[in-house]
C-alpha positions as CSV (number, residue, x, y, z in Angstrom):
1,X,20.1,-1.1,-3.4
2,X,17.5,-3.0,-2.1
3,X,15.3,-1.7,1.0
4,X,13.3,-3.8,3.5
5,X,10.0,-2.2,4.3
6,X,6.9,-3.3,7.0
7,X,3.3,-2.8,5.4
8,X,0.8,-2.7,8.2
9,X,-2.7,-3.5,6.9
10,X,-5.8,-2.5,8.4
11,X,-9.4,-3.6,7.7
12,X,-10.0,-5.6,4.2
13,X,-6.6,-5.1,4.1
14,X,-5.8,-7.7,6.7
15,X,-8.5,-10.0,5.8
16,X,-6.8,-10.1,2.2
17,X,-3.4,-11.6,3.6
18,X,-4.5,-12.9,7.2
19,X,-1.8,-11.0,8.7
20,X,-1.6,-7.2,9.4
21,X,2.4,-7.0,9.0
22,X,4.0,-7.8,5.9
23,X,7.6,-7.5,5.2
24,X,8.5,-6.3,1.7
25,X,11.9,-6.3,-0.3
26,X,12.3,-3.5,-2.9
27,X,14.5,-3.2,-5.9
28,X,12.9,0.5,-6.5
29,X,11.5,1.8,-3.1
30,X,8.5,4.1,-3.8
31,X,5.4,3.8,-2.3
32,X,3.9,3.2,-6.0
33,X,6.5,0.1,-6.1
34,X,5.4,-1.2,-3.0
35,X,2.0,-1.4,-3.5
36,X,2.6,-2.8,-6.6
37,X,4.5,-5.7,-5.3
38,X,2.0,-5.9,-2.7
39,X,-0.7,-6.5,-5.1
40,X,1.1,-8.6,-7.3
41,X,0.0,-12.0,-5.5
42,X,-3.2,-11.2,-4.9
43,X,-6.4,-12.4,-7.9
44,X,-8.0,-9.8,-10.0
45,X,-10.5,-9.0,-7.6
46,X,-9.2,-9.2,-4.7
47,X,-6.4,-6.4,-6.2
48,X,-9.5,-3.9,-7.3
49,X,-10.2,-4.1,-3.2
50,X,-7.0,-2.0,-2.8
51,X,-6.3,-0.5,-6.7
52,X,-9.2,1.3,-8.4
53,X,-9.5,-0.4,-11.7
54,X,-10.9,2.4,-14.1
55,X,-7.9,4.8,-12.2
56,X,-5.0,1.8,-12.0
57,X,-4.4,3.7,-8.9
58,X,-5.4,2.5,-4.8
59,X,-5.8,6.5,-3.4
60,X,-9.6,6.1,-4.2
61,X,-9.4,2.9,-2.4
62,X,-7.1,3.6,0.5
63,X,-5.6,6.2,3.0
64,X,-2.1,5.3,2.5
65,X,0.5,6.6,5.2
66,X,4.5,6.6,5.5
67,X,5.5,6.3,9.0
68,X,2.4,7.9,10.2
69,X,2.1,10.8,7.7
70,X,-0.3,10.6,4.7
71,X,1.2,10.3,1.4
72,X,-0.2,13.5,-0.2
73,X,1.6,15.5,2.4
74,X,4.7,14.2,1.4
75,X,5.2,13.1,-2.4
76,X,2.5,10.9,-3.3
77,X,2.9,7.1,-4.6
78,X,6.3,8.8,-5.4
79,X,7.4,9.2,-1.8
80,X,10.6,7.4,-1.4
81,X,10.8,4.5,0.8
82,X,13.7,4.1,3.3
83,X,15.0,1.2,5.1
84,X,13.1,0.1,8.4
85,X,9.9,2.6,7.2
86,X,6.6,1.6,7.8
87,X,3.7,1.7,4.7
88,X,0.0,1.8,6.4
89,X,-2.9,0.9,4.4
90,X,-6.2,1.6,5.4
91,X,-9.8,1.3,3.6
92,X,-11.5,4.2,3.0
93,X,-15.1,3.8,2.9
94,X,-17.4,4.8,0.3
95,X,-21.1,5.3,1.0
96,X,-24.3,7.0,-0.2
């Protein structure tokens, strides 16, 4: 069954897809999927803007939220995805 999903990007996010709403189709919907498919037209370093390279995973990278709640509250890039939900991505900021 396939599920339509909004991804709302916020920051770099935004600036990778000049929008901050993108509309996704999923075959499998789990966050992990999504973000995959997200990241699938995007070069190889834009994508390490979002997905930490040496991890193959965007939670260093990202505060990733499922209609409002943050993924490790509920079942991390696991969480299932639902028709209508809304994926958030924001940067997370790294500093010294």
């Amino acid at each position: 069954m396939t599920v339509k999903v909004k991804v709302r990007l916020v920051g770099i996010y935004y600036g990778l897809y000049g929008k901050n709403l993108v509309s996704l189709k999923l075959d499998q919907p789990i966050v992990r999927k999504a973000i995959q498919k997200l990241t699938d037209s995007l070069s190889p370093e834009a994508k390490r803007l979002l997905i930490d390279p040496e991890l193959n995973n965007p939670k260093p990278n990202a505060l990733i939220l499922v209609n409002g709640k943050e993924i490790n509250a509920l079942e991390g890039l696991e969480t299932k995805l639902q028709e209508g939900d809304e994926l958030t991505l924001i940067p997370v900021s790294h500093g010294g």
